[in-house]
C-alpha positions in Angstrom: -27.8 0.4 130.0 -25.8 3.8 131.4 -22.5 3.8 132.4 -21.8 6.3 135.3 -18.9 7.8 136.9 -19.1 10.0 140.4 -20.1 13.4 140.0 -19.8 14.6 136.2 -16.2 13.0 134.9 -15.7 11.7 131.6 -17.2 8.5 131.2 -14.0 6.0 130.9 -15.8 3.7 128.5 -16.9 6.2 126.6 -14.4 9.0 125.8 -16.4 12.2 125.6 -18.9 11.8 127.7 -20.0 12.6 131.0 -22.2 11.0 133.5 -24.1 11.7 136.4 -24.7 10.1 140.0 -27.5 10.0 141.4 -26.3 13.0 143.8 -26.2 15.7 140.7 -29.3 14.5 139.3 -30.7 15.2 142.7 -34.2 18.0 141.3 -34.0 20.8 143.2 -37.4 20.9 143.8 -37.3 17.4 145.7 -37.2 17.5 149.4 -33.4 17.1 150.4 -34.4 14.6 153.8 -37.5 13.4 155.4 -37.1 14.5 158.9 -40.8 13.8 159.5 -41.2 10.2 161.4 -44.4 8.0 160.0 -46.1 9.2 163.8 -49.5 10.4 162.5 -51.5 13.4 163.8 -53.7 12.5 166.7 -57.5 13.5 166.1 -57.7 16.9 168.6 -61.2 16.4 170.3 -60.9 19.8 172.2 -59.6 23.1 170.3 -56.4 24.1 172.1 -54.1 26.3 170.5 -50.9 24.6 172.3 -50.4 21.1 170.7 -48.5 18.1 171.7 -46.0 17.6 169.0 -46.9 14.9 166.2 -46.6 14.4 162.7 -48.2 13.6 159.3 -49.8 14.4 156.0 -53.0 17.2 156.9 -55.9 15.6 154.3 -57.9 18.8 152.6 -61.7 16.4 152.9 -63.7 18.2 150.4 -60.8 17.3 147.4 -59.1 14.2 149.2 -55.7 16.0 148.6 -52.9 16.8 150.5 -51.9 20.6 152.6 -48.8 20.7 150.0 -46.0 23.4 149.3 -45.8 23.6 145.8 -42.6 22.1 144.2 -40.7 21.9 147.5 -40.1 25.6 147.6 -38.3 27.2 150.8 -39.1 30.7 149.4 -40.6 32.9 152.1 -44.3 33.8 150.7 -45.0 31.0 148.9 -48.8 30.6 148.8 -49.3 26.7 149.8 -51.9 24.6 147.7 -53.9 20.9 147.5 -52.3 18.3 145.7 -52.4 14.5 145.5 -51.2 13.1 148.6 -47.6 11.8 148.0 -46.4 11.6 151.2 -43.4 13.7 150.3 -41.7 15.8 153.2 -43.5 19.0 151.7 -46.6 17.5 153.0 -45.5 16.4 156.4 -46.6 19.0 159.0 -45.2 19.0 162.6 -48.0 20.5 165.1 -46.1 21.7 168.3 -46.7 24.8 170.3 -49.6 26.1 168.2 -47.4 25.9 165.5 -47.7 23.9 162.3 -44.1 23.6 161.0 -43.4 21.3 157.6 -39.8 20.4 156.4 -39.7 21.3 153.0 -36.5 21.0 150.8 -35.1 20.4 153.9 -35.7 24.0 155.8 -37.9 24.3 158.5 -41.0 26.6 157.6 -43.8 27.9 159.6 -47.9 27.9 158.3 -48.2 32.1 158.2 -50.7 34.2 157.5 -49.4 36.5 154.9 -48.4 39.7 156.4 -50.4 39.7 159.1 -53.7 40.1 157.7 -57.0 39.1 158.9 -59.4 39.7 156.0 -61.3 36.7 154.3 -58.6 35.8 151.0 -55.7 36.4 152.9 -53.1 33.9 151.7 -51.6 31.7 153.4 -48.1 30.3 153.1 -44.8 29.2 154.4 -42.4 31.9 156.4 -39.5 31.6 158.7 -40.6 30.5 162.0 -41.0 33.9 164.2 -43.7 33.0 166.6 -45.9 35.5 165.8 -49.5 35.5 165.9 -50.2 35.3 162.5 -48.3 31.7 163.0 -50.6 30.5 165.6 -53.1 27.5 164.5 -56.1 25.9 166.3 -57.3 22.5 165.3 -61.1 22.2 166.1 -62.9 19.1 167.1 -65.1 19.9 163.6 -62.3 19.4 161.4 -61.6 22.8 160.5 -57.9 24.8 161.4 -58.7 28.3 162.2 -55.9 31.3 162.4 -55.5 32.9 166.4 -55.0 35.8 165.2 -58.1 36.4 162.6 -60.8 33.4 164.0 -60.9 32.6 159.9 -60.8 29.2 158.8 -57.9 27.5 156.6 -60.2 27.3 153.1 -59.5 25.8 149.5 -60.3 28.9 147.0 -63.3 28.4 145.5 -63.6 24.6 147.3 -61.9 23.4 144.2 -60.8 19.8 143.9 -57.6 20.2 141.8 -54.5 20.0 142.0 -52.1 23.0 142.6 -55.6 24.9 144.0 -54.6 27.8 146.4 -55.0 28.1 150.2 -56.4 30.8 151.8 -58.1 32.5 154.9 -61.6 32.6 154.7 -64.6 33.3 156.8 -65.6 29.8 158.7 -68.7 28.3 157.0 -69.4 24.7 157.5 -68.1 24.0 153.8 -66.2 20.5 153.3 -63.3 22.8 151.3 -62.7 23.8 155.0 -62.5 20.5 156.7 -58.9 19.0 157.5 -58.3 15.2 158.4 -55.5 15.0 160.1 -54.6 11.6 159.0 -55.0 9.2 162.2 -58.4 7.3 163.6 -59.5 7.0 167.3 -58.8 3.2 166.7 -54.8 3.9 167.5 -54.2 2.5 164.0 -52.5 5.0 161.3 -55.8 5.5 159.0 -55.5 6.0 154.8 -58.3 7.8 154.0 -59.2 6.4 150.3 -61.6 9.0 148.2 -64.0 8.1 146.1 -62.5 11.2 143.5 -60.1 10.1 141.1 -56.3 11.9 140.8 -56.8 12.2 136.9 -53.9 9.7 136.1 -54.5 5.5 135.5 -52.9 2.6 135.6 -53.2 0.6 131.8 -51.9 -2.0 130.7 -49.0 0.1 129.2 -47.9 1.6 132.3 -45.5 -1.3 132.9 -42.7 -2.2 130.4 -39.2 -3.7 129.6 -35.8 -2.4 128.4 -33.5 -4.4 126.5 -29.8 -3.6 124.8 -30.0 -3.2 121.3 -26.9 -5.9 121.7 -29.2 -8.0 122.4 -30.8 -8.1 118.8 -28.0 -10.0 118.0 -28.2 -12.8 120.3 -29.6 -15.9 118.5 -31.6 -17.0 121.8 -33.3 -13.6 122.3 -36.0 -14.2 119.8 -36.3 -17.7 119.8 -36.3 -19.1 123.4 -39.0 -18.7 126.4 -38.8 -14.4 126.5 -42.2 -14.5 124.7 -44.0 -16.4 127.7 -42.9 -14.0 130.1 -43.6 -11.3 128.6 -47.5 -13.0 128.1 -47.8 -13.3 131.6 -47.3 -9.6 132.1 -50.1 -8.8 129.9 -49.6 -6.4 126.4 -47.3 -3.6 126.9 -43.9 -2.5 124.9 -40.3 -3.5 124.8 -37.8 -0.7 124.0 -34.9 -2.1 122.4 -32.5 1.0 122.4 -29.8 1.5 126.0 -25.8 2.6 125.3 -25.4 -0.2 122.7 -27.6 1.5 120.3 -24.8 3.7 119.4 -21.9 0.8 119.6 -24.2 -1.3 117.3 -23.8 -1.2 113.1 -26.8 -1.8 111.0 -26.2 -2.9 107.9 -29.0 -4.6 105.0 -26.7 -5.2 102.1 -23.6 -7.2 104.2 -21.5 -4.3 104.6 -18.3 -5.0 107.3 -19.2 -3.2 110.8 -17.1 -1.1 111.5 -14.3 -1.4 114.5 -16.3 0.4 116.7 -19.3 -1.9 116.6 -20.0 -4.7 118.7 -22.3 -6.2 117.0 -24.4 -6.0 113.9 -28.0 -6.1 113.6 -29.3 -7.3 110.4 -32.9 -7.7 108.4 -33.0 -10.9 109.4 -32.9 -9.6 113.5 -35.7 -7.1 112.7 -37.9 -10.5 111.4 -37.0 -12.3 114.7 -37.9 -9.0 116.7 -41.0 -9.4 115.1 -42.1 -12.8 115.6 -41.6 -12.6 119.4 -43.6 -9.5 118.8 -46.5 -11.3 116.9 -45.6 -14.1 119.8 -46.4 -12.3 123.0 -48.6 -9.5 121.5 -46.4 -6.3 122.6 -45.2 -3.5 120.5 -41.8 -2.5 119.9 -39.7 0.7 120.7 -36.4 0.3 118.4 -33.8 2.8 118.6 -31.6 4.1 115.8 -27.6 5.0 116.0 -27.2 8.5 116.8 -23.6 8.8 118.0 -21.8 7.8 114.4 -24.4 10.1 112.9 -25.7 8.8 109.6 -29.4 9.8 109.0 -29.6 7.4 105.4 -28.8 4.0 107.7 -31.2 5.0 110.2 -33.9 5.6 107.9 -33.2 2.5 105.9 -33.1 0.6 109.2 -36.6 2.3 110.3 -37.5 0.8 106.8 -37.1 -2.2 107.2 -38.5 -2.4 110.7 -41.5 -0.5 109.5 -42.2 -3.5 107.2 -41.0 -6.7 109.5 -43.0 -5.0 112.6 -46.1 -3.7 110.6 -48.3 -2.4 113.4 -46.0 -3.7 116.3 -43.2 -0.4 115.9 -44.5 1.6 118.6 -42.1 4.4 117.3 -38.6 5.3 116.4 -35.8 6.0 118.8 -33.1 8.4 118.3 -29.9 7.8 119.9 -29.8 7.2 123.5 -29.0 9.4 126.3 -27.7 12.3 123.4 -27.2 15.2 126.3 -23.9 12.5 126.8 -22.4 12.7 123.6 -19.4 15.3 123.7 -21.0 17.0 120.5 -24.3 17.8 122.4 -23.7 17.9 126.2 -23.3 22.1 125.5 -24.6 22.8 122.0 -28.8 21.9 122.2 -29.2 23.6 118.7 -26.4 21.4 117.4 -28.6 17.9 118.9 -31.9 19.7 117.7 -30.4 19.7 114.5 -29.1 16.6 114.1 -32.0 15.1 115.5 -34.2 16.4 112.6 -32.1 15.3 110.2 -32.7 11.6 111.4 -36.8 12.6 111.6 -36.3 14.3 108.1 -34.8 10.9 106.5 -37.0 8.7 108.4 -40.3 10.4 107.6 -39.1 10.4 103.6 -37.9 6.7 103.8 -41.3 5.6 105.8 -43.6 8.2 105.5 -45.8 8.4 109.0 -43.5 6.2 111.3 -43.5 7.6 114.9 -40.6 8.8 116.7 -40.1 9.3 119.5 -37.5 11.8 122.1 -35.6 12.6 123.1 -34.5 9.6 125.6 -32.7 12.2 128.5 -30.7 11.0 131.4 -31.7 13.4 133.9 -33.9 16.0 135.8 -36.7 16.5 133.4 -36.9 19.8 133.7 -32.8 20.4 133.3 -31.6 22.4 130.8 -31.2 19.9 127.9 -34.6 18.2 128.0 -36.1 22.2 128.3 -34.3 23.4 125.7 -35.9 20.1 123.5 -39.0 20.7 124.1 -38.8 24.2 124.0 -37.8 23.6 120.0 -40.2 20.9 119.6 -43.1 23.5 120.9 -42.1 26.0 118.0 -42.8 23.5 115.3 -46.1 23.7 113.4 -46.2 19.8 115.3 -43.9 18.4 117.5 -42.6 15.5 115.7 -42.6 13.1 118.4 -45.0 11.0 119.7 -43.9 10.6 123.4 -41.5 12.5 125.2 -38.9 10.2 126.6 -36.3 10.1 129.5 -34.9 7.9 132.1 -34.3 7.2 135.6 -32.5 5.7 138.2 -33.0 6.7 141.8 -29.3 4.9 143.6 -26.3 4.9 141.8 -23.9 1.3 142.1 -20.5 1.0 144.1 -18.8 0.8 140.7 -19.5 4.1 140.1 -19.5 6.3 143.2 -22.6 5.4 145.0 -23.2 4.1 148.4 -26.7 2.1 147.8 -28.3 0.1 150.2 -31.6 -2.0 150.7 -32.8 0.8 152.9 -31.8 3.5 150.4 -34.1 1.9 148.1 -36.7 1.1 149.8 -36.4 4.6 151.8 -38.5 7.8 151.6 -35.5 9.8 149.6 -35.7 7.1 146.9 -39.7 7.9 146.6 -39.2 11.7 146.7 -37.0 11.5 143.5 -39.1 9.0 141.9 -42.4 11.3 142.3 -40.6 14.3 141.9 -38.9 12.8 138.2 -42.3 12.0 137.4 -43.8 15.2 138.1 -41.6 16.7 136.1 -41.6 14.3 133.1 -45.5 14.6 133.1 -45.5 18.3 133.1 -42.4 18.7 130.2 -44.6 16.6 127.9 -47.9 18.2 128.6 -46.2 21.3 126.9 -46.4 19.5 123.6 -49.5 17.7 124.4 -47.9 14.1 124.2 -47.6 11.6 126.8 -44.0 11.2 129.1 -42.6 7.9 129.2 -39.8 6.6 131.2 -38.6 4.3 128.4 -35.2 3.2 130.8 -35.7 3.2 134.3 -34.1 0.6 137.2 -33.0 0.8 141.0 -29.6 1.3 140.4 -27.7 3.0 137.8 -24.6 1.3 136.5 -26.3 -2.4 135.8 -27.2 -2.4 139.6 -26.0 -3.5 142.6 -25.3 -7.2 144.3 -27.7 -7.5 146.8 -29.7 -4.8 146.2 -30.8 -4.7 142.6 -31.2 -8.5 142.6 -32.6 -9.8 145.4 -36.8 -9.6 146.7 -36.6 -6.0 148.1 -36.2 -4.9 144.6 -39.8 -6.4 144.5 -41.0 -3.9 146.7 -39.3 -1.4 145.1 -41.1 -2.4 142.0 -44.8 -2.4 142.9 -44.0 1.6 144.8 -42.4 2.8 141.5 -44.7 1.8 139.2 -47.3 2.9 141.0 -46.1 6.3 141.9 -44.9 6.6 138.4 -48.0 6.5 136.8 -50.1 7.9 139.3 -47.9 11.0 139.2 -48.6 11.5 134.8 -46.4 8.8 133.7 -47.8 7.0 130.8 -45.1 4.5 130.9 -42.1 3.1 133.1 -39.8 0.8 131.1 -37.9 -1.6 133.3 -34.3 -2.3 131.8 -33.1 -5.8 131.6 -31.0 -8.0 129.7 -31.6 -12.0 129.0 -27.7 -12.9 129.2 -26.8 -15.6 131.7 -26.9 -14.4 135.4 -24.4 -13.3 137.8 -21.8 -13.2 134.5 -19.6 -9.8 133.6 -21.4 -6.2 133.7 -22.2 -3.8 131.6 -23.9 -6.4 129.2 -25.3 -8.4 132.6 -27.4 -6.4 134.7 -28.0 -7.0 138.8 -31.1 -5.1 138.4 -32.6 -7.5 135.3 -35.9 -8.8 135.9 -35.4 -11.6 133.6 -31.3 -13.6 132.5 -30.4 -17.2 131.7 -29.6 -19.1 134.6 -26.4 -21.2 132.5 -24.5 -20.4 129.3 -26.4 -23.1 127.9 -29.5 -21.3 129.1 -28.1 -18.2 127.3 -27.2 -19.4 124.2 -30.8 -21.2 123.0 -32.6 -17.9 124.9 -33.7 -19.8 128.0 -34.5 -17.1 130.7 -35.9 -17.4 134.4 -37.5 -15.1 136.6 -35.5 -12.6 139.0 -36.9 -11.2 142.2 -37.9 -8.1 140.1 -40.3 -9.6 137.6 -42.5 -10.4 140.8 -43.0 -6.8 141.3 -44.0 -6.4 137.5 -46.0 -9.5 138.2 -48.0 -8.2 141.1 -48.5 -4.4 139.1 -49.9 -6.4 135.8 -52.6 -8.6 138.8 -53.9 -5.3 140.2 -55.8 -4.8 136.6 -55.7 -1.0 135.1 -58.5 1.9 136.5 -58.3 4.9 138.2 -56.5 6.9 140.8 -58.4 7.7 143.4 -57.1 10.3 146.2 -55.5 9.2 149.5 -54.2 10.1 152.8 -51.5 7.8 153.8 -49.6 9.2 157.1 -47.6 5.9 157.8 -46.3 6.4 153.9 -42.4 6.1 155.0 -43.4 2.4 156.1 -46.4 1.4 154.1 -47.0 3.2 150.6 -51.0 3.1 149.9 -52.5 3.4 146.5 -56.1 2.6 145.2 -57.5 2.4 141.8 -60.8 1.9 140.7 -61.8 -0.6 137.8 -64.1 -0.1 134.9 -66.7 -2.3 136.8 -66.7 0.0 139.8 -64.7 -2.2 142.2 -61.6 -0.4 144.2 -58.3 -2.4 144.2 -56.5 -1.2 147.1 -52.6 -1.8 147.1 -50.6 -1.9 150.6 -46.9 -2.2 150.0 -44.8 -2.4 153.2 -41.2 -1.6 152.7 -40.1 -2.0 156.5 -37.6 -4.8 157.2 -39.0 -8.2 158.8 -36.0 -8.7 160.4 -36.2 -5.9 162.6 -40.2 -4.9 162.3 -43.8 -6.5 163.2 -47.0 -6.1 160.6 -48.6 -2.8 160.5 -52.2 -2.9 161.1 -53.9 0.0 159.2 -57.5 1.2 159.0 -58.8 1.8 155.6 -61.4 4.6 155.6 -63.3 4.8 152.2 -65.6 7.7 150.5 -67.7 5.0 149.9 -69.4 1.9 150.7 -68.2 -2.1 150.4 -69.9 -5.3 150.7 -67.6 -7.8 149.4 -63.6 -8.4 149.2 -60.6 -10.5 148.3 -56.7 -10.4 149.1 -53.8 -11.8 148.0 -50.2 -11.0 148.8 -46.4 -10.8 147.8 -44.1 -12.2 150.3 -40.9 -13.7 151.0 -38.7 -14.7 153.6 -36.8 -11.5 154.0 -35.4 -8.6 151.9 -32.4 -10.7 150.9 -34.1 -13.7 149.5 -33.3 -14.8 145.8 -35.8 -17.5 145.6 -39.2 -18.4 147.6 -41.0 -15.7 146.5 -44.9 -15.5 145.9 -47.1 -13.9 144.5 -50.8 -15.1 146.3 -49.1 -18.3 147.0 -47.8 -18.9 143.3 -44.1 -18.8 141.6 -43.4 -18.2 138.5 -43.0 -21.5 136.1 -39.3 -22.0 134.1 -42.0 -22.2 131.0 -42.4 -18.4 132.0 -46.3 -19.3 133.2 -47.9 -17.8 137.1 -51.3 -19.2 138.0 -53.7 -16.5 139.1 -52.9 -15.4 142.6 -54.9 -17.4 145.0 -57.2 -15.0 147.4 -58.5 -15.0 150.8 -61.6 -13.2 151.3 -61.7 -10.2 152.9 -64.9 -9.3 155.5 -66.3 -5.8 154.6 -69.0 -4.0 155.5 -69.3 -0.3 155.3 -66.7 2.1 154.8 -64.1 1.0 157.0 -61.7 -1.8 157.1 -58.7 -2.4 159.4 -56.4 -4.6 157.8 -52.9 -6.1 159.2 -49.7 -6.4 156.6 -46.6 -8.4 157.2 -43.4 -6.2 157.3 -41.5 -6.6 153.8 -44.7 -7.6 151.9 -47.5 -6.2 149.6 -50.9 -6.8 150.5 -53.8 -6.1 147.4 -56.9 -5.9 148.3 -60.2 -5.9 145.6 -63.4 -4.4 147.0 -66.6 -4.0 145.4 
């Protein structure tokens, strides 16, 4: 749970600290707008340097990656690069007048040969828009884009297939590392071209999660009612019991009187509940420790105790929550660093070999706090954690100083941050060689929005950021939640929570029932766990793509439409694979609009009150070949299996 005031004021609940909308966390390397419409690039039969003006992602073939400028940059001279299609404005290209023009970070750049050069290994990158030669393009009928000036191809150094490898000029040679699809078919129908190379990242059964309060411990219905069977019917994964309570709750094992900040107590006797529904539903446990009213000796006697109720189900040890908030850290990094090895120092000698983990940010990954973390983690002999934490939240509520809407959330600047946070996570916790989890993450910060958060959009939303999240290096994506009855008082009821009690009767012996959200876990947890594989999608702003190939060689491909049905008709889209199919099934997520609260399905199925969803029911799906045009309702999620 994070409590949020606009811009960076003091935090009203919590005297001291600061929070910050979604407008400051903005990453700077995050395309501001996307100015490019979901019209895709018609296929050029005839090499003409003077193009009709159109619009979409420009697909490197040899690697199944994206023409990309790398991080967003609007620096003149920056050398552009492959990456994994993302659909992100820095890899939306707008051919006009010879020209290839892309909006990135919001600044219109041209596609320049650097300094005018002509010689094979001339870079190429982005410059100001001049209308010089070296800016001209021609897009050949075989695929390849050649300079007007030089006659040289647009080539992939060394025909590389990974990410962040380097553009260049090069002398035109059949290769494939200098063939460009330019991301529509001659069938009129937007075409996602699906590769049969992986991205390098996977979707497991970890991927998806759940948040709770560590408030919550202290209800008598959280352990002991139905939150078990839902969590079963989203497979094995983790619950993170940590949010802003953690530091407003008192831990005590010998009786001792909370004190008057506390509002509530967690005892031994919660850490054997916690580990019953554990045992119960098979996940493992994240439980954070009090940072705030520093005390390493409770802490570690708390991690002692959990370490012997939980057994194998601790997952790790969290410290604090959200600690660049606290008024004693938000400008002293050594001071946090400190304290926070303290609490590792205690634990470790209390329960020798119990994980932590850290350091559970609010923010840009790569800000300043979370750098200057790692950065003293890396100068260890080890880093001491196990996973480098943070969390996000792409719209901020009403209640604190945000604006968000439906199509906010289910709009391309929404996805930008969500890739770009992910990006960034992924890259911070390479540097110590652990994995990045997004232990707290929801659509709207401040314990959502009415109407947004809680209703079947937030579905959508569900299926795209999970499946962004971990294509993009994220090893796990922790939806926050609550199991209080619905629709009662925020902060400790959340719009946003997949799963609350629909009566106070309900709430009290821990009855909970499924919110719109949960089908979106749901319908991540059916696609089964595999492999990225590379994509093209150029109608992304309407219809994110995604495929992922299973263990047994079969390609689940997932086709999430986030356009209104109100005001839109099904997309038809042609699926062109790097391989051939034989066989296929769908099902689908629906509901009768954005707005619903109830009537949702998930391949014809709801949700039980025992917490129980039948498998999906399928339709088969005729294949045969390596193409397959396929038609999705507006405001629905189609998944398709291949094999």
């Amino acid at each position: 749970m994070t409590y949020v005031p606009v811009l960076a004021t003091p935090d009203p609940r919590r005297p001291g600290r600061l929070r910050l909308t979604a407008a400051v966390r903005r990453h700077l390397t995050a395309a501001a707008a996307v100015v490019a419409t979901a019209a895709t690039l018609g296929a050029l039969a005839v090499a003409v340097p003077a193009l009709a003006a159109s619009s979409g992602e420009i697909n490197a073939v040899g690697a199944g990656k994206c023409l990309d400028v790398p991080g967003g940059s609007t620096t003149a001279g920056t050398q552009l690069d492959i990456w994994t299609c993302g659909g992100g404005s820095n890899q939306i290209w707008t051919a006009s007048s010879g020209q290839l023009t892309v909006y990135s970070g919001g600044s219109q750049m041209c596609l320049d040969a650097n300094s005018n050069r002509t010689t094979p290994g001339t870079k190429v990158d982005i410059w100001s828009c001049n209308g010089g030669a070296n800016q001209q393009w021609t897009l050949n009928a075989n695929g390849t884009i050649t300079g007007v000036q030089s006659g040289l191809c647009l080539d992939v150094t060394s025909a590389s297939t990974a990410n962040g490898a380097l553009v260049e000029l090069w002398t035109c040679n059949g290769g494939s590392n200098q063939q460009w699809a330019l991301g529509s078919s001659g069938s009129g129908s937007p075409a996602i071209t699906i590769s049969a190379s992986a991205v390098g990242t996977s979707l497991t059964a970890g991927s998806l999660g759940l948040s709770f309060e560590a408030s919550d411990l202290a209800l008598p219905g959280f352990t002991t009612g139905n939150l078990a069977a839902y969590l079963r019917t989203l497979g094995t994964s983790v619950i993170r019991i940590g949010g802003n309570t953690v530091d407003e709750t008192f831990w005590t094992s010998d009786g001792a009187p909370a004190p008057s900040w506390s509002i509530a107590t967690i005892t031994p006797a919660d850490l054997s509940a916690l580990a019953n529904l554990a045992k119960a539903s098979g996940w493992q446990v994240i439980l954070g420790v009090n940072l705030e009213h520093y005390d390493p000796a409770s802490a570690a006697d708390e991690a002692r105790y959990a370490r012997s109720a939980l057994g194998s189900s601790l997952r790790a040890i969290e410290i604090g929550n959200e600690p660049n908030f606290y008024s004693q850290y938000a400008s002293n990094t050594a001071r946090y660093f400190t304290d926070f090895q303290a609490y590792v120092s205690a634990i470790e000698q209390a329960v020798p070999g119990t994980p932590i983990e850290g350091d559970d940010f609010y923010g840009a990954p790569n800000s300043s706090f979370q750098n200057a973390f790692v950065a003293n983690e890396a100068a260890l002999a080890k880093p001491d954690i196990v996973e480098l934490t943070s969390h996000n939240y792409p719209l901020t509520a009403t209640s604190c100083g945000g604006s968000p809407t439906i199509g906010g959330l289910l709009g391309t600047s929404s996805r930008d941050e969500e890739s770009s946070t992910a990006q960034e996570a992924s890259a911070a916790a390479a540097k110590l060689g652990v994995p990045a989890v997004i232990d707290e993450s929801n659509s709207v910060v401040c314990e959502g929005q009415q109407g947004v958060s809680d209703v079947y959009a937030a579905a959508l939303w569900e299926v795209d950021d999970q499946l962004v999240t971990a294509r993009d290096g994220v090893q796990g994506d922790y939806m926050h939640g609550t199991v209080v009855q619905c629709d009662t008082a925020k902060p400790l009821f959340m719009f946003y929570t997949p799963l609350c009690a629909p009566t106070a009767a309900d709430a009290a012996n821990g009855t909970v029932a499924a919110q719109p959200e949960y089908y979106g876990l749901a319908a991540v947890h059916e696609i089964g766990t595999g492999q990225f594989l590379n994509l093209s999608d150029p109608d992304w702003a309407n219809v994110r793509a995604y495929a992922i190939r299973h263990a047994d060689g079969t390609v689940t491909v997932v086709l999430d439409d986030m356009q209104d049905p109100a005001s839109n008709g099904p997309s038809t889209l042609q699926l062109d694979f790097g391989q051939s199919f034989s066989t296929g099934s769908r099902f689908d997520l629906t509901a009768g609009s954005l707005t619903a609260t109830s009537g949702i399905t998930l391949g014809g199925q709801s949700v039980q009150a025992s917490g129980a969803l039948a498998a999906p029911k399928t339709t088969p799906v005729t294949v045969g070949g390596n193409t397959l045009t396929v038609t999705v309702a507006a405001g629905s999620t189609a998944i398709l299996t291949l094999g």
